[in-house]
N, C-alpha and C positions, 0 to 999 in steps of 0.2 A: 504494500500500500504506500508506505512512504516513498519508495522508490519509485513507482509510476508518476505519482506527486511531484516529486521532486523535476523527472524528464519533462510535467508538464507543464512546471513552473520554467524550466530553462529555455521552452519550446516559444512559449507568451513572451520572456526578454528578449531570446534573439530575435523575434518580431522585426524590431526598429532596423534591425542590422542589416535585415535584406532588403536591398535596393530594387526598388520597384523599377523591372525591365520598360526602360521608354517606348511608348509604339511610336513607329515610323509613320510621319503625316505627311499628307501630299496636299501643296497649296488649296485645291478644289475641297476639300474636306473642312477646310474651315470655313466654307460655304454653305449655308443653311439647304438640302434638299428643293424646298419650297419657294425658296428666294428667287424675286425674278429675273432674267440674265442679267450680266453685265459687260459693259463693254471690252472685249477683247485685249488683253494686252502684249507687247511684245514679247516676241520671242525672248527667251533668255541667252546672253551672250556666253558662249562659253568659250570660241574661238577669241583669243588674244588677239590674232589680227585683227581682229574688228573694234577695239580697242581705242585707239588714236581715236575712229570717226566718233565711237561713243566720248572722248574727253571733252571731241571739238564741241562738240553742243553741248559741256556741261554749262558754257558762257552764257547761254541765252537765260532770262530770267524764268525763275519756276512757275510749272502748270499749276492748273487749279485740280486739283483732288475730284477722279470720277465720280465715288461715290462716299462720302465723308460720314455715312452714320446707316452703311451696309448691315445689314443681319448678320448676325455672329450666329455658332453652331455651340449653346448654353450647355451640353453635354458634357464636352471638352474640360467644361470648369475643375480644376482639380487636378487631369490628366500627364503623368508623367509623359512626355510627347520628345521625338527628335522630328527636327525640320529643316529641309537647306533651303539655302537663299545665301544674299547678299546685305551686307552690311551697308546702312545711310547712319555715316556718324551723328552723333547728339553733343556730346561729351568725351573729350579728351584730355586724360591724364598728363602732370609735368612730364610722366617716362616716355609721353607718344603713345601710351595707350587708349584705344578707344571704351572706355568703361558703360557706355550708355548710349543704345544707337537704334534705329529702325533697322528690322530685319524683311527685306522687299522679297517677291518670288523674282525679279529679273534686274538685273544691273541698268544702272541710271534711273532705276524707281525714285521718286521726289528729288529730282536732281532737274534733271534736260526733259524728261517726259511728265504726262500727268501722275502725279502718285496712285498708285492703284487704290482701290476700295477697301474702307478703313476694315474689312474684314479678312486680307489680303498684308492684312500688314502688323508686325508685333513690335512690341516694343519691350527691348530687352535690358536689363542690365547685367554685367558682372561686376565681381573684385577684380581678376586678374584684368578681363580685357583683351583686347588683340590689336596686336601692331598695326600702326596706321598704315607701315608699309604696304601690308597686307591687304586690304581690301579692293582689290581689283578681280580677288577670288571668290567662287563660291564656298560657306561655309556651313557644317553641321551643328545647332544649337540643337541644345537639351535642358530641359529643366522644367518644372511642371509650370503649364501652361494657366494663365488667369484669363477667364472671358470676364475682362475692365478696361472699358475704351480710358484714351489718355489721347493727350494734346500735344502736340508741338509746333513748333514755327515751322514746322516742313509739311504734316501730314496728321490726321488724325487716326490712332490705331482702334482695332479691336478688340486686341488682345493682348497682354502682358505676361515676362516672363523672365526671371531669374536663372538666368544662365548654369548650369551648374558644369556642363564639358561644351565645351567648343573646339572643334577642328576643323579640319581642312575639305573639302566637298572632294573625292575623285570620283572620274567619272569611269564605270567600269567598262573593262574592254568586253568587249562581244563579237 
């Protein structure tokens, strides 16, 4: 008796200790089912050479936001989630880090194009952060996912969410 006890008091602590496996989201997923279309957005650049033309038009001044207060998919709330995209910085650290950023589904998101729909777009922070060198890449965030719109001078989000792994996006061969 004590002994079963005991396994099933160790079983209840290590609880906290296992990390809830993130499920893998796909932009379209944070779209509500019901929701009525939205306007299309660009492709996502993943070819480098296309790069330069995407810089040149980061001069021109920013779009206006398609859809600024899109349906969220309230489900989510809670969900430990990974998602890639691209980084629109907010906040940058003395070290160049970027600690607080929108995370877009396609490069030059609220930059040169219209910002896509505020359900289409998260808003992240971390402690570590990622080099500013770096954002010219796609990247994987993780960390559970908040359906809480927020605001910024760039773009209004859907969703928020506390970074806990961030890396590098590769795209796999096939």
């Amino acid at each position: 008796m004590f002994r079963s006890l005991f396994v099933a008091l160790l079983a209840v602590l290590a609880l906290p200790c296992v990390a809830e496996q993130a499920r893998e989201l796909t932009w379209s997923e944070l779209i509500p089912a019901d929701a009525p279309p939205q306007i299309s957005s660009p492709a996502p650049v993943h070819d480098l050479s296309q790069l330069a033309d995407a810089l040149a038009a980061e001069t021109a001044p920013a779009a206006k936001q398609q859809a600024p207060a899109a349906p969220v998919v309230k489900a989510l709330h809670g969900s430990a989630v990974k998602l890639p995209g691209y980084i629109v910085p907010l906040d940058v650290s003395e070290e160049g880090r970027v600690t607080e950023f929108l995370l877009v589904p396609y490069f030059g998101a609220c930059i040169h194009v219209p910002p896509p729909p505020s359900n289409q777009i998260v808003h992240v922070t971390s402690e570590l952060g990622v080099l500013l060198d770096a954002l010219y890449q796609p990247f994987w965030i993780e960390g559970p996912l908040q359906v809480e719109s927020s605001s910024s001078e760039l773009a209004e989000a859907g969703y928020r969410m506390q970074a806990q792994k961030i890396y590098a996006y590769q795209l796999e061969d096939g």
